[in-house]
N, CA and C atoms as an extended XYZ file, in Angstrom:
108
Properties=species:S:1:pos:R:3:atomname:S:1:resname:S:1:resid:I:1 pbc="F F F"
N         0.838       -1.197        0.000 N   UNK     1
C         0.000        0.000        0.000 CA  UNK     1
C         0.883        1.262        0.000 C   UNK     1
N         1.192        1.664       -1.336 N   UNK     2
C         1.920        2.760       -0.992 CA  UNK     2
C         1.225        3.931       -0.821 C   UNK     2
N         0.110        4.048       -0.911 N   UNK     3
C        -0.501        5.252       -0.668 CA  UNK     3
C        -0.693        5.855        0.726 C   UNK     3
N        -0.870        4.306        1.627 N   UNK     4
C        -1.108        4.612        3.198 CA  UNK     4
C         0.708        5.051        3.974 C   UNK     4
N         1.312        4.692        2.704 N   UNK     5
C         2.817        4.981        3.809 CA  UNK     5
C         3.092        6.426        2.949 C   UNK     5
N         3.043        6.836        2.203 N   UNK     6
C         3.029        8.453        1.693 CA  UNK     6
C         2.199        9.179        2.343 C   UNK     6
N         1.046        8.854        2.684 N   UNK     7
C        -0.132        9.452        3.816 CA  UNK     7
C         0.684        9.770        4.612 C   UNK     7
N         1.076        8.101        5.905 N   UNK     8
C         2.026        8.356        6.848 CA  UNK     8
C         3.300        9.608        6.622 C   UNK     8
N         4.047        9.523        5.876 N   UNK     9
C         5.040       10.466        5.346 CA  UNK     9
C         4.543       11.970        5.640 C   UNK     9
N         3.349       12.020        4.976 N   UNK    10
C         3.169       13.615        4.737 CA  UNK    10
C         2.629       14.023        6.177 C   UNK    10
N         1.981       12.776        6.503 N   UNK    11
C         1.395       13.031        8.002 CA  UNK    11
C         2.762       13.464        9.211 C   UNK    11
N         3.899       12.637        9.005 N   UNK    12
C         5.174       12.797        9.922 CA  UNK    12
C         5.762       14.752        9.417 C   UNK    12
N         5.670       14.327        8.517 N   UNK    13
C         6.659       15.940        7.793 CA  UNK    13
C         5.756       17.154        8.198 C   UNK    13
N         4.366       17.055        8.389 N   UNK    14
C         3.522       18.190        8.368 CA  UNK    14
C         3.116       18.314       10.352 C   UNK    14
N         3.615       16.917       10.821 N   UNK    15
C         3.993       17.117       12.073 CA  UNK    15
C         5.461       17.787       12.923 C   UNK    15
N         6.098       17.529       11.887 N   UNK    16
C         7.202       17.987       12.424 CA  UNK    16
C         7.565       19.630       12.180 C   UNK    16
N         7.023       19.825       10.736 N   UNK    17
C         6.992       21.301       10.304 CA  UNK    17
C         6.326       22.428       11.881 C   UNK    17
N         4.920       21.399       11.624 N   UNK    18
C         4.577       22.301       12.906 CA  UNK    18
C         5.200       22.328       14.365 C   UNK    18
N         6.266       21.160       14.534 N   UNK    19
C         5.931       21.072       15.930 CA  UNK    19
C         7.830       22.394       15.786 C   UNK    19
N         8.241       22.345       14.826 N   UNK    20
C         9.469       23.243       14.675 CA  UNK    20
C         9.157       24.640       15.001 C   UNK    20
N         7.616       24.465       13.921 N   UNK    21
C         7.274       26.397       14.430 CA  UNK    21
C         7.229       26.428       15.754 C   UNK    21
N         6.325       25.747       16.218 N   UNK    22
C         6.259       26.267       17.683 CA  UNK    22
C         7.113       26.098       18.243 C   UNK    22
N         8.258       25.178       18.445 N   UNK    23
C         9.496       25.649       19.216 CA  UNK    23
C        10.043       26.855       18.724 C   UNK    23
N         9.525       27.205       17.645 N   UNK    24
C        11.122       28.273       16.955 CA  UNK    24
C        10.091       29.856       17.677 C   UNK    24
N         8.710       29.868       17.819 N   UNK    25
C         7.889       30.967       18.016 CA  UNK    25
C         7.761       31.028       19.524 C   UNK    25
N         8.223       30.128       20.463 N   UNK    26
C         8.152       30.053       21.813 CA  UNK    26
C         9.437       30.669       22.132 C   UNK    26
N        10.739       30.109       21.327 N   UNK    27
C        11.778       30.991       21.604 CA  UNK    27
C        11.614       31.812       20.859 C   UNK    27
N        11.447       32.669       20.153 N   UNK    28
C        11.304       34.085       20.128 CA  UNK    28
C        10.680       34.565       21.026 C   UNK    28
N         9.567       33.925       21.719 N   UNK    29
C         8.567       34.799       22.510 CA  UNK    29
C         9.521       35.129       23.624 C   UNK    29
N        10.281       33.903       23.891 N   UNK    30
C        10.972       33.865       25.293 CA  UNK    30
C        12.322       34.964       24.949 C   UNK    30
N        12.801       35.206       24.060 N   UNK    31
C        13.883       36.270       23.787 CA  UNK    31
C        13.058       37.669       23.780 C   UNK    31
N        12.137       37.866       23.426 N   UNK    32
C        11.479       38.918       23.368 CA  UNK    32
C        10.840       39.323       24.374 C   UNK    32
N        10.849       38.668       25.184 N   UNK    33
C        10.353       39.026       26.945 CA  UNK    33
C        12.137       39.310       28.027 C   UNK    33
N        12.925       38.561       27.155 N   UNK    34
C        13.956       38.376       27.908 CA  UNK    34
C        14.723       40.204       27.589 C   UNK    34
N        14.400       40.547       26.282 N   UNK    35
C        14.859       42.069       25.725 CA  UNK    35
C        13.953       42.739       26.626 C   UNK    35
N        12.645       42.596       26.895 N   UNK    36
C        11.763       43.851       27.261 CA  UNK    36
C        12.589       43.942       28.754 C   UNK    36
């Protein structure tokens, strides 16, 4: 079934994309409190 493991795939990559923003937007938040 290659369709269910490309699913899986896009499902891992579009998890990880997001879970990057939010580390990368938590540290900014946290540098930007750390400047004020």
């Amino acid at each position: 079934m290659p369709t269910i493991t490309s699913y899986f795939g896009f499902l891992q990559a579009a998890l990880t994309i997001t879970l990057a923003l939010f580390i990368g937007l938590s540290k900014i938040q946290l540098i930007l409190k750390l400047i004020q």
